[in-house]
PDB file of the backbone (N, CA, C, O) and the ligand in Angstrom, with CONECT records:
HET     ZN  A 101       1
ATOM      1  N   UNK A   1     104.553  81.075  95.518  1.00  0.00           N
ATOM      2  CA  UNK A   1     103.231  81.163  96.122  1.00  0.00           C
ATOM      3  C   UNK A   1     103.198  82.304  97.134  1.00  0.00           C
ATOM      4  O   UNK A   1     104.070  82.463  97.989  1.00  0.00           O
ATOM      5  N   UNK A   2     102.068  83.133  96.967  1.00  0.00           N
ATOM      6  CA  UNK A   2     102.140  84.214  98.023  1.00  0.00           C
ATOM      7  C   UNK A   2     101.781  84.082  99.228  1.00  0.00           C
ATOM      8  O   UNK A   2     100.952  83.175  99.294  1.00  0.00           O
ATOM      9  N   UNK A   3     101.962  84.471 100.077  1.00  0.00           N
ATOM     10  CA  UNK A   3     101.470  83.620 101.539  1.00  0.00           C
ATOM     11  C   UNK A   3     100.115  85.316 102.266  1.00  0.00           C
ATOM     12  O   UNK A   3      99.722  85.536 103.412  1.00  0.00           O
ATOM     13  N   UNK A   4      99.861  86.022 101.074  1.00  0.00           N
ATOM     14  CA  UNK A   4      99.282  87.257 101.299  1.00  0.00           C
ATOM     15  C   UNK A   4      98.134  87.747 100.029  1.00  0.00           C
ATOM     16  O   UNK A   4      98.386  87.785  98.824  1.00  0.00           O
ATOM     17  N   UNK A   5      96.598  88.161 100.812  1.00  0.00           N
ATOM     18  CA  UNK A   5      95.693  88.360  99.558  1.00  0.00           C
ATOM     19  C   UNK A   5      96.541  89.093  98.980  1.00  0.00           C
ATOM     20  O   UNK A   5      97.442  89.561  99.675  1.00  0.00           O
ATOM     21  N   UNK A   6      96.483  89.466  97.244  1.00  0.00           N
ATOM     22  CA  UNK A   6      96.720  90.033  96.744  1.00  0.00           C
ATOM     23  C   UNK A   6      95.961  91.226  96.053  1.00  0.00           C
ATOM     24  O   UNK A   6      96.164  91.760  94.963  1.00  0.00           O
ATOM     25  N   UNK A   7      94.678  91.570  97.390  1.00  0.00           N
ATOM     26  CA  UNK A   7      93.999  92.345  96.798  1.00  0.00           C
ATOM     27  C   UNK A   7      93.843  93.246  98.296  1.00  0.00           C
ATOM     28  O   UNK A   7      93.380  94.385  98.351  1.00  0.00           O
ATOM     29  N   UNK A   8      94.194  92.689  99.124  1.00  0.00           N
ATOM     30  CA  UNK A   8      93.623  93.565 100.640  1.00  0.00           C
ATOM     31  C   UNK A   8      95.296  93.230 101.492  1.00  0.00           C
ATOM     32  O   UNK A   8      95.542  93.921 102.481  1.00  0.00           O
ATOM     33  N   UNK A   9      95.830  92.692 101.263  1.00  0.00           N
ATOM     34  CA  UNK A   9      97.141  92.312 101.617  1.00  0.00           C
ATOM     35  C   UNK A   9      97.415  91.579 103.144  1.00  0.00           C
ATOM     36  O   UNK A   9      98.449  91.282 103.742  1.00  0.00           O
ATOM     37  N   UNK A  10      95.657  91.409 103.533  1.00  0.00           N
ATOM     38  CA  UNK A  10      95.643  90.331 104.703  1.00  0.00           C
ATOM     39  C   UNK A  10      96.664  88.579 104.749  1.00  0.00           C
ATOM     40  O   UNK A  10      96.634  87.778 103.815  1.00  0.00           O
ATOM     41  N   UNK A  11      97.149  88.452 105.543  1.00  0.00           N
ATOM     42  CA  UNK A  11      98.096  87.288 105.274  1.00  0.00           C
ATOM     43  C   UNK A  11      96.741  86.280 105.472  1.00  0.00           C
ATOM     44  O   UNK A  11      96.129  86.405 106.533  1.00  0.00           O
ATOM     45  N   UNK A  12      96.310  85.396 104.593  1.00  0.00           N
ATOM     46  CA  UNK A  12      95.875  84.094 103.829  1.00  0.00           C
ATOM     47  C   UNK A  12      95.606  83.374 105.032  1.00  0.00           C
ATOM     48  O   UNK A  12      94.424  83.035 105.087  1.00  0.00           O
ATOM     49  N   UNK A  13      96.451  82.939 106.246  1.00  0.00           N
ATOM     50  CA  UNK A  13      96.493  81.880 107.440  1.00  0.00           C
ATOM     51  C   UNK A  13      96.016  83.162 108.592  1.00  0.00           C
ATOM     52  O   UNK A  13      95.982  82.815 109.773  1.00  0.00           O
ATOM     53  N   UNK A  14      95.782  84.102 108.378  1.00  0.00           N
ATOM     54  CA  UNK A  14      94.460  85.018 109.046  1.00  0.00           C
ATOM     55  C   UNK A  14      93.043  84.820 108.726  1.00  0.00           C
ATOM     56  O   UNK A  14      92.039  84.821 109.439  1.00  0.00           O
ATOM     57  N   UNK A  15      93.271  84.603 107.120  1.00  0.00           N
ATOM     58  CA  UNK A  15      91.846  84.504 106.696  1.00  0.00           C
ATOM     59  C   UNK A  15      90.785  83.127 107.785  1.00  0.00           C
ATOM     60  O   UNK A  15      91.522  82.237 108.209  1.00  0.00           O
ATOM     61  N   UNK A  16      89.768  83.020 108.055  1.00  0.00           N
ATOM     62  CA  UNK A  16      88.906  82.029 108.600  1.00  0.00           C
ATOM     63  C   UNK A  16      88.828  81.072 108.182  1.00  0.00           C
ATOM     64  O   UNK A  16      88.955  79.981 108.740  1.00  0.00           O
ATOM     65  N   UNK A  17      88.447  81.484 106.369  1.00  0.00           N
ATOM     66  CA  UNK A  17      88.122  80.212 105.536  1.00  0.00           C
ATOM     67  C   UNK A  17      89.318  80.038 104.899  1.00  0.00           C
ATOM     68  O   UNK A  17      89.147  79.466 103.823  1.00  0.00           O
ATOM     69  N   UNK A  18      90.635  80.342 105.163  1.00  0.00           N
ATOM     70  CA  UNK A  18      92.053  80.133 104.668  1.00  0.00           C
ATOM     71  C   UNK A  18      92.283  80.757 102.821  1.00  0.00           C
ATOM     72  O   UNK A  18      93.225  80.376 102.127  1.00  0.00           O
ATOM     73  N   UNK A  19      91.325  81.632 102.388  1.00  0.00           N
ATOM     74  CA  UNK A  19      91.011  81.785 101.005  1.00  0.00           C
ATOM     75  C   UNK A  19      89.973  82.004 100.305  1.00  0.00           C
ATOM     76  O   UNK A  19      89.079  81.165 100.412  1.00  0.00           O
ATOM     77  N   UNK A  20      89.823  82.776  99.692  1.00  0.00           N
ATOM     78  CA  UNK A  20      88.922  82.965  98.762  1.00  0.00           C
ATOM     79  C   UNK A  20      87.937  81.509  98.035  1.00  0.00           C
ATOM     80  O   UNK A  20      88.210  80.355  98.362  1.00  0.00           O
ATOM     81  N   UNK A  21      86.946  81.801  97.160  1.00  0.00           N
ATOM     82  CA  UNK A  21      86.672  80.599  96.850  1.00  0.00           C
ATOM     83  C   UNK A  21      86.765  80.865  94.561  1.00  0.00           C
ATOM     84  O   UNK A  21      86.310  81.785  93.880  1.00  0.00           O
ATOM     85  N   UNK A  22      87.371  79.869  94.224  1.00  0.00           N
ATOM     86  CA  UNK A  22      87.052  79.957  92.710  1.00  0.00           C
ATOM     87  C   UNK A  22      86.058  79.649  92.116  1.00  0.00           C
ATOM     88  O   UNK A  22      85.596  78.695  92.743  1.00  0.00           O
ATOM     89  N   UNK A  23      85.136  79.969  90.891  1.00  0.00           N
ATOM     90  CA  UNK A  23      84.692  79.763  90.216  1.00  0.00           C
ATOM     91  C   UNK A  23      83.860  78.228  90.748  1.00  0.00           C
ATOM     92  O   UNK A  23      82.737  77.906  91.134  1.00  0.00           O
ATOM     93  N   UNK A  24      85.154  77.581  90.496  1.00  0.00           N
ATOM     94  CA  UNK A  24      84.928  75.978  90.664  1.00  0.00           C
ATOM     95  C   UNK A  24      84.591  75.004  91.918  1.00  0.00           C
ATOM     96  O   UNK A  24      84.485  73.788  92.081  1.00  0.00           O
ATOM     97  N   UNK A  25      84.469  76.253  92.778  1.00  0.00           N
ATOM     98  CA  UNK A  25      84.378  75.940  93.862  1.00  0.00           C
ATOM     99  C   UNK A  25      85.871  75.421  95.231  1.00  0.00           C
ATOM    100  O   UNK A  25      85.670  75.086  96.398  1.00  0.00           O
ATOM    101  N   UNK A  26      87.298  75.538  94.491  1.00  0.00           N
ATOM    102  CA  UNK A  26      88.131  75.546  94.898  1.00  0.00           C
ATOM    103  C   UNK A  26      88.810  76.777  95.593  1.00  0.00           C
ATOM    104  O   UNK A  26      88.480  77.928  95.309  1.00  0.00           O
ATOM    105  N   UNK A  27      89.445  76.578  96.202  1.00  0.00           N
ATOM    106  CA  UNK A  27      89.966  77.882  97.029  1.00  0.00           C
ATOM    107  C   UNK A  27      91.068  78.136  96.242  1.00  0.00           C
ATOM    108  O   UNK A  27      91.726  77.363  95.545  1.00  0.00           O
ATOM    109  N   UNK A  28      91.238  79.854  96.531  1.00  0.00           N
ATOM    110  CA  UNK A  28      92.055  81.014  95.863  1.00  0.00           C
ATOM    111  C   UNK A  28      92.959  80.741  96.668  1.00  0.00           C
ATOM    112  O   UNK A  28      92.724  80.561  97.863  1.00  0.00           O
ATOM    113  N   UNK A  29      94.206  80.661  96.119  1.00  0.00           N
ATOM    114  CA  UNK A  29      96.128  80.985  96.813  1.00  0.00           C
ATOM    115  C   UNK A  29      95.918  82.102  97.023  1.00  0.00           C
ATOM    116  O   UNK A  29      96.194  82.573  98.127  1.00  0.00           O
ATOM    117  N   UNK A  30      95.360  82.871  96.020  1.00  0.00           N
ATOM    118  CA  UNK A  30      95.370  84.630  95.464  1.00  0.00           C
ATOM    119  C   UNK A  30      95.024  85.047  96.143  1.00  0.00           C
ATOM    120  O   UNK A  30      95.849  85.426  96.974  1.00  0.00           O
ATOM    121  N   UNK A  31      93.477  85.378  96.443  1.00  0.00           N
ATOM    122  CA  UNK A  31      93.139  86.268  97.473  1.00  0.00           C
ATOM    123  C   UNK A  31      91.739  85.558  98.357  1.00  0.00           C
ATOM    124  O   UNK A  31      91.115  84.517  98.155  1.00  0.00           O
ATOM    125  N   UNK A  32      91.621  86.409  99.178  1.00  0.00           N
ATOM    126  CA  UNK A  32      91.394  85.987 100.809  1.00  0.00           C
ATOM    127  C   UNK A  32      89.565  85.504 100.547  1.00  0.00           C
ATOM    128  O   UNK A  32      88.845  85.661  99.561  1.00  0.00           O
ATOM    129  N   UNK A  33      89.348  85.023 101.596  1.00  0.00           N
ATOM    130  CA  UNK A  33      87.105  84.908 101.487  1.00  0.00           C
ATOM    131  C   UNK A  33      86.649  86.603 101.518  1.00  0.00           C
ATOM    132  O   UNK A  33      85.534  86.940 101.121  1.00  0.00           O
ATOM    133  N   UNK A  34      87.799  87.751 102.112  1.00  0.00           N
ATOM    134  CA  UNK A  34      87.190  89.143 102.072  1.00  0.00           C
ATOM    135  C   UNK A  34      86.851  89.856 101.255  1.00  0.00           C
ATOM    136  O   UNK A  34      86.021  90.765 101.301  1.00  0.00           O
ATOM    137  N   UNK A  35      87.600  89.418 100.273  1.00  0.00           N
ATOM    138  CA  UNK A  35      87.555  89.912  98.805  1.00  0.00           C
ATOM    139  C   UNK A  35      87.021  89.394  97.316  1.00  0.00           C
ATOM    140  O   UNK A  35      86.747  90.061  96.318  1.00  0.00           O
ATOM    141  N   UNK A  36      86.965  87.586  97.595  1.00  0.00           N
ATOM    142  CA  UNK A  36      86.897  86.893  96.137  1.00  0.00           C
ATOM    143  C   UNK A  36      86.234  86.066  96.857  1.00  0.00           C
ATOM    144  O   UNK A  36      86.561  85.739  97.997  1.00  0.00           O
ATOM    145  N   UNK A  37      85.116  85.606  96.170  1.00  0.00           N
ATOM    146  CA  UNK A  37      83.719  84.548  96.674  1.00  0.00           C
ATOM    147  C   UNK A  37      83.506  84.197  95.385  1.00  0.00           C
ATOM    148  O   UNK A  37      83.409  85.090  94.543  1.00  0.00           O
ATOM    149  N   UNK A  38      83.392  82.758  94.995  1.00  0.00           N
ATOM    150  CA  UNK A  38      82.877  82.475  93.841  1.00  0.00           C
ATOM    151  C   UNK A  38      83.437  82.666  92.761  1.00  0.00           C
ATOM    152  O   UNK A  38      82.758  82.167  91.863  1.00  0.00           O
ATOM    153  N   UNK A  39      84.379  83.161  92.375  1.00  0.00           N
ATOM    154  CA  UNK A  39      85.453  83.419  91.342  1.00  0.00           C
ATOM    155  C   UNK A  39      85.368  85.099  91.393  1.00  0.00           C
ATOM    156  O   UNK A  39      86.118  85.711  90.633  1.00  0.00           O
ATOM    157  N   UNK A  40      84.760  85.606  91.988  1.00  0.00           N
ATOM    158  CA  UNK A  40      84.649  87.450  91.478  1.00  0.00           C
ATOM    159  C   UNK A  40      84.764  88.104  92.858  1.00  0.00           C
ATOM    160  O   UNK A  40      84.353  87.745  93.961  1.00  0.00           O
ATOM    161  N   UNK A  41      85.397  89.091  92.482  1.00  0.00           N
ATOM    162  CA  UNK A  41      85.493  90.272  93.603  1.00  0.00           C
ATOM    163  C   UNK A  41      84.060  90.734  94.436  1.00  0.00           C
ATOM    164  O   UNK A  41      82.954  91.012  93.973  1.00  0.00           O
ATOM    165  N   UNK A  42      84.521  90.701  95.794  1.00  0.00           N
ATOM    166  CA  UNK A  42      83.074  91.252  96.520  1.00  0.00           C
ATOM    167  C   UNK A  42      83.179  92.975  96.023  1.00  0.00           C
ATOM    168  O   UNK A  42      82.313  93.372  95.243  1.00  0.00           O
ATOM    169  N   UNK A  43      83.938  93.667  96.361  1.00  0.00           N
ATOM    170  CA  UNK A  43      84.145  94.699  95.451  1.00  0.00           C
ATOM    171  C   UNK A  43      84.817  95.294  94.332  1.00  0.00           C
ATOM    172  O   UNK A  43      85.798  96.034  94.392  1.00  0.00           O
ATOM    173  N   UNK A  44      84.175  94.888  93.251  1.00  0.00           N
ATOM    174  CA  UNK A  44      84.880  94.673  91.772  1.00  0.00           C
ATOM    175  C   UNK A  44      85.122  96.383  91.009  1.00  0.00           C
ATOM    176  O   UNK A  44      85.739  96.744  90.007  1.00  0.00           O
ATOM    177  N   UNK A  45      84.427  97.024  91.891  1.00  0.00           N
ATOM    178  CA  UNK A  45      84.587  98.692  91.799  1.00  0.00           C
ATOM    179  C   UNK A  45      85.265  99.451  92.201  1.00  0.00           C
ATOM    180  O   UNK A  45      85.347 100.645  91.915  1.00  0.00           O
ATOM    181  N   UNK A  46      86.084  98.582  93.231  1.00  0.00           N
ATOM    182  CA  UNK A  46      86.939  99.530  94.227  1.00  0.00           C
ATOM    183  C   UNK A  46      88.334  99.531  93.218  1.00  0.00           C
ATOM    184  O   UNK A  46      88.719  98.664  92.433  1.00  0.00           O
ATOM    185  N   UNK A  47      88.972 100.961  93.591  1.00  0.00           N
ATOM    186  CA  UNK A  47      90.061 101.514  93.364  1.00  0.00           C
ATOM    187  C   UNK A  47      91.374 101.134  94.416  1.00  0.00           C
ATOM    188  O   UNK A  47      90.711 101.094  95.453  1.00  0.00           O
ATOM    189  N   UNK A  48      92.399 100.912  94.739  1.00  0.00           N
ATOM    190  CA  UNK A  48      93.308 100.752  95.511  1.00  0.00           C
ATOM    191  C   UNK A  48      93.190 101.102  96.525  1.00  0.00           C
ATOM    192  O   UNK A  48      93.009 100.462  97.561  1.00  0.00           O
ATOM    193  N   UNK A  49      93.342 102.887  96.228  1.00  0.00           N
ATOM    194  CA  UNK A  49      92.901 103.447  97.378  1.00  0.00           C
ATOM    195  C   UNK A  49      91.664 103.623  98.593  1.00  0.00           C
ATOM    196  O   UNK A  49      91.620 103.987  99.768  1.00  0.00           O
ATOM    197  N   UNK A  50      90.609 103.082  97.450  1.00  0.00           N
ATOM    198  CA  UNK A  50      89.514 102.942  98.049  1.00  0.00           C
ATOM    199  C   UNK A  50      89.402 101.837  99.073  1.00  0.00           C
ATOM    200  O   UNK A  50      88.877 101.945 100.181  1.00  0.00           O
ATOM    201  N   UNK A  51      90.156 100.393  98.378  1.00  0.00           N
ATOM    202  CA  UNK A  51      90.355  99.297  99.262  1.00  0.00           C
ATOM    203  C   UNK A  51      91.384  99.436 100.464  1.00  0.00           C
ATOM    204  O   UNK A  51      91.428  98.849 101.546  1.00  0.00           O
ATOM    205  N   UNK A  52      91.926 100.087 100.093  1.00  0.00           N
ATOM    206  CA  UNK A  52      93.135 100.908 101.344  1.00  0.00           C
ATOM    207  C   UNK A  52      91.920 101.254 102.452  1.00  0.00           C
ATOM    208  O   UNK A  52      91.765 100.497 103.410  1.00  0.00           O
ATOM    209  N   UNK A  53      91.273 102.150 102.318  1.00  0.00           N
ATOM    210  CA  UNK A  53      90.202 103.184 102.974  1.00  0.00           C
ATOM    211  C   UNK A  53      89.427 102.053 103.642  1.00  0.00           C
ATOM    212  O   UNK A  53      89.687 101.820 104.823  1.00  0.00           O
ATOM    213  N   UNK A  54      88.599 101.400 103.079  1.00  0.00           N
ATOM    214  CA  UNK A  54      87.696 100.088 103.543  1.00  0.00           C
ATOM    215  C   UNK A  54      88.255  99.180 104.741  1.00  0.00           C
ATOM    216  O   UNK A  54      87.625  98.887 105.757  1.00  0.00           O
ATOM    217  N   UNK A  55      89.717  98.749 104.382  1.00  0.00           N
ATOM    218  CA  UNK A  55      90.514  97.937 105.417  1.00  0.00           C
ATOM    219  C   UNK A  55      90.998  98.704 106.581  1.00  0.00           C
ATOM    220  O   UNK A  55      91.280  98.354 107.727  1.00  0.00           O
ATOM    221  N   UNK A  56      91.020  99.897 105.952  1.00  0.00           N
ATOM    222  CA  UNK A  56      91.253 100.736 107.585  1.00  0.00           C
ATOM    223  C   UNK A  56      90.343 100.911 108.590  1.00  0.00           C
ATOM    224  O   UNK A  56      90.541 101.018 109.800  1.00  0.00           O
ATOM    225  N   UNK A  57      89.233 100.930 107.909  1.00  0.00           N
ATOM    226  CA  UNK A  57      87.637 101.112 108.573  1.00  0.00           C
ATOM    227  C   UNK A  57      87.891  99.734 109.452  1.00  0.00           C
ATOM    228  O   UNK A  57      87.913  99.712 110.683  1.00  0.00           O
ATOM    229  N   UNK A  58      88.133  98.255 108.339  1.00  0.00           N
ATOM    230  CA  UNK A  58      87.948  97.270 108.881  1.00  0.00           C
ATOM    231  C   UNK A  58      88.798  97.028 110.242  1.00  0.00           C
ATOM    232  O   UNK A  58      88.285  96.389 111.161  1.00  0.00           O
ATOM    233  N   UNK A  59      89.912  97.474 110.331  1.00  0.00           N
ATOM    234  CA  UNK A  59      91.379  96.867 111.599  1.00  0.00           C
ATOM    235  C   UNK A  59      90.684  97.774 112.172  1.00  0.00           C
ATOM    236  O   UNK A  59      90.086  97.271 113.123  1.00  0.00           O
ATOM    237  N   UNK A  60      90.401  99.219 112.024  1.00  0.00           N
ATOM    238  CA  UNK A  60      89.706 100.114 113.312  1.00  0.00           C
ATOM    239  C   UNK A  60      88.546  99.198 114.022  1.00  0.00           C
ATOM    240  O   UNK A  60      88.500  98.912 115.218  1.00  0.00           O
ATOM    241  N   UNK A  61      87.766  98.868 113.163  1.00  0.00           N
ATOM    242  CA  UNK A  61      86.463  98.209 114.248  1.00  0.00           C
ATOM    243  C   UNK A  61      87.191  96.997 115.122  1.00  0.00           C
ATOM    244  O   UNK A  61      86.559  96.482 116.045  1.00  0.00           O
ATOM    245  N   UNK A  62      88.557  96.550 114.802  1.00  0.00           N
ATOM    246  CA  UNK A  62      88.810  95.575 115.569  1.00  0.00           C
ATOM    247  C   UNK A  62      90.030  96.147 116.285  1.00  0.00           C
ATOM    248  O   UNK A  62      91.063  95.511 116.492  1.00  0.00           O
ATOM    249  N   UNK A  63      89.773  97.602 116.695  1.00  0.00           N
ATOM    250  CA  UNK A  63      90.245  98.207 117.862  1.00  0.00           C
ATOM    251  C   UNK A  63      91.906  98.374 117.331  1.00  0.00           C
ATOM    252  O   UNK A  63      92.814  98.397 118.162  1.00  0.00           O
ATOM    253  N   UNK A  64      92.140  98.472 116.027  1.00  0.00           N
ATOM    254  CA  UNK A  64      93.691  98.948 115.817  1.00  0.00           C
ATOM    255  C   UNK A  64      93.380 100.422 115.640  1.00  0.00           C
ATOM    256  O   UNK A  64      92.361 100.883 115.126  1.00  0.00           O
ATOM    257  N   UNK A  65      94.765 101.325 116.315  1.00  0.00           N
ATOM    258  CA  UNK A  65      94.963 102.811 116.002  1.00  0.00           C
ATOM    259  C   UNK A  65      94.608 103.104 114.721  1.00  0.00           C
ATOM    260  O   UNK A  65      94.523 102.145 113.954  1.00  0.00           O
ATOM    261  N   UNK A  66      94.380 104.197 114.299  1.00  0.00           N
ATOM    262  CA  UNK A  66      94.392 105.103 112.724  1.00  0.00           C
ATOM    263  C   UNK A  66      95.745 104.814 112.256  1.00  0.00           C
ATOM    264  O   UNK A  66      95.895 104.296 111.149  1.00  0.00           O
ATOM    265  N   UNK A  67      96.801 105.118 113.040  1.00  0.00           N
ATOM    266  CA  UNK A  67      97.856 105.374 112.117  1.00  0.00           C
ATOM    267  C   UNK A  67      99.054 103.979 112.083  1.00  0.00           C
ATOM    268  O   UNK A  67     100.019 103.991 111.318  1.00  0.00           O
ATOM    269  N   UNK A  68      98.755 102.786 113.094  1.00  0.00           N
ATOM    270  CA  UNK A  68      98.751 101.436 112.483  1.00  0.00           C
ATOM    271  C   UNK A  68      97.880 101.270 111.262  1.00  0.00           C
ATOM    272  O   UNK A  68      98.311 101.428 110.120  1.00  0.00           O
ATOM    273  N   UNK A  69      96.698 100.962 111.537  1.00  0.00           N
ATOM    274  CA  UNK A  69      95.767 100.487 110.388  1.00  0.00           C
ATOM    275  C   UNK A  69      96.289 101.393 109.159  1.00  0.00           C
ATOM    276  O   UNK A  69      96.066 100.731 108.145  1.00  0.00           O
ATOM    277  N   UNK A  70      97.000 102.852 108.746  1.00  0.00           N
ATOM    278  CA  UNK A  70      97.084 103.331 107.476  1.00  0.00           C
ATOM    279  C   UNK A  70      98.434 102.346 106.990  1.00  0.00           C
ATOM    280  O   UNK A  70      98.793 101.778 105.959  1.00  0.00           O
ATOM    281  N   UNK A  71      99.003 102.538 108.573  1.00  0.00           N
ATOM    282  CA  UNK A  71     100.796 101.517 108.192  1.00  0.00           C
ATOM    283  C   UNK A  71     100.625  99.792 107.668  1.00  0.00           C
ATOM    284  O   UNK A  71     101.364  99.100 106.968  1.00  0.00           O
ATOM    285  N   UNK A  72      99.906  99.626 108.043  1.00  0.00           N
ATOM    286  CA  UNK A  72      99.500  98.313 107.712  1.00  0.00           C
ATOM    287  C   UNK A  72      98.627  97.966 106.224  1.00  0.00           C
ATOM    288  O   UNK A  72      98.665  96.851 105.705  1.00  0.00           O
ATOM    289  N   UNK A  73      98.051  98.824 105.803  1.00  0.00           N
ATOM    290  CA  UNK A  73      97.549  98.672 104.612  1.00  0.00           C
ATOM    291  C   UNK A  73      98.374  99.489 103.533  1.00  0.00           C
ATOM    292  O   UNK A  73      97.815  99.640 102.447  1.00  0.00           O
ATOM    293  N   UNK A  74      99.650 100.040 103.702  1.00  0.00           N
ATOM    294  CA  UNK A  74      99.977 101.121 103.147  1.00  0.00           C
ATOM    295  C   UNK A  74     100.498 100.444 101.759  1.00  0.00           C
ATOM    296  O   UNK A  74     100.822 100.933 100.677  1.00  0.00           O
ATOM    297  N   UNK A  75     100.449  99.276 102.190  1.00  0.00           N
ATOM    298  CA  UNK A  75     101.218  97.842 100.764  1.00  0.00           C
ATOM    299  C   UNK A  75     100.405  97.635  99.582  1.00  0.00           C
ATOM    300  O   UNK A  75     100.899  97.228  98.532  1.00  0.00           O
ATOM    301  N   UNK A  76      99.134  97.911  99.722  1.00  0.00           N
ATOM    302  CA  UNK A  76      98.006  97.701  99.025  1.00  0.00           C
ATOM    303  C   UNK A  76      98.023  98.109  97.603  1.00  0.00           C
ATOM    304  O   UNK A  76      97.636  97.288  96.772  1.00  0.00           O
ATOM    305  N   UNK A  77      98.337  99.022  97.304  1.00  0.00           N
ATOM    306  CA  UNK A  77      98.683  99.737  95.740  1.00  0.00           C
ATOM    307  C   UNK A  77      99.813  99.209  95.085  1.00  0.00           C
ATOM    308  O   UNK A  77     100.424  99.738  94.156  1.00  0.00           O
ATOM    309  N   UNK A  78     100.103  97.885  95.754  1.00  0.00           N
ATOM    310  CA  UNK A  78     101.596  97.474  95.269  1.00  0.00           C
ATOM    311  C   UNK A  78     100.723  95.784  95.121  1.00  0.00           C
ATOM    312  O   UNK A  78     101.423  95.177  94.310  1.00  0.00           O
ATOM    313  N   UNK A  79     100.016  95.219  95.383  1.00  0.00           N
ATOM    314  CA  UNK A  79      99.823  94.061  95.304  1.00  0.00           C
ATOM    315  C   UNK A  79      99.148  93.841  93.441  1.00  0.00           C
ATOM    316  O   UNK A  79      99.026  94.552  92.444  1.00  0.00           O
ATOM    317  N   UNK A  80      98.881  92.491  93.818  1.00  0.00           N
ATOM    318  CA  UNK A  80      98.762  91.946  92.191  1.00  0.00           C
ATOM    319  C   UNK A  80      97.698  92.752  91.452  1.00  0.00           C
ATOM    320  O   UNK A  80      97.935  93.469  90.479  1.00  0.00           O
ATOM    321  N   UNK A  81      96.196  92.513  92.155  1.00  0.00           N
ATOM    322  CA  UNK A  81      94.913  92.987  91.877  1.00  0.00           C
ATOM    323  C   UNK A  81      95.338  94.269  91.193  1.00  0.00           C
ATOM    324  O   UNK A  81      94.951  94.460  90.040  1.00  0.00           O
ATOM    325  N   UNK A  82      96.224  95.314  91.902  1.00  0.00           N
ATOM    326  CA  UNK A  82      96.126  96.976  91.088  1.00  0.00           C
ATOM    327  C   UNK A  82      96.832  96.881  90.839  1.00  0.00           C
ATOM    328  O   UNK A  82      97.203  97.797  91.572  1.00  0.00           O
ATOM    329  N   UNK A  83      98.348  96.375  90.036  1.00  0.00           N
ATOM    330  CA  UNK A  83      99.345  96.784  89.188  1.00  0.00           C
ATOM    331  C   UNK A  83      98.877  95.799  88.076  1.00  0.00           C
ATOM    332  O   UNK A  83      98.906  96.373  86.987  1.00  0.00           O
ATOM    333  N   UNK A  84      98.487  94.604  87.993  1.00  0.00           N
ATOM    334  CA  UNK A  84      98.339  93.965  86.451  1.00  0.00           C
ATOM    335  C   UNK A  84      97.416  95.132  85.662  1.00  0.00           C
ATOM    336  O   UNK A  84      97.110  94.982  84.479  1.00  0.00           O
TER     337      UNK A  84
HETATM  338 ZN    ZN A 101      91.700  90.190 100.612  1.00  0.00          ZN2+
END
């Protein structure tokens, strides 16, 4: 079990709502409420890098440096969502 979205690489027991939500109305192990609502991606268009780019925007508005926030998302192109 991963203890990390596998699409934004936020650790899961950060998330608010502890998870995403499925289809069925059950919560995602997989990935976080930031990313997966309802069984589908809030952004089902984004590229890795692009979601890289987005989460940096995101830790900046909550007052992390540029070059933490790149170090901290730098995992992102390695999680489940972009290598399957
Ligand atoms: Zn996520």
């Amino acid at each position: 079990m991963s203890a990390n979205c596998q699409s934004c690489g936020m650790p899961l027991n950060k998330d608010p709502k502890k998870g995403g939500m499925n289809a069925d109305g059950s919560l995602s192990t997989t990935y976080c409420s930031l990313c997966y609502e309802n069984g589908e991606f809030l952004h089902p268009n984004f590229s890795a890098s692009e979601m890289q780019s987005h989460c940096v925007e995101q830790l900046k508005k909550k007052g992390m440096p540029n070059v933490m926030a790149w170090l901290f998302t730098r995992g992102i192109p390695k999680l489940d969502r972009w290598t399957v």
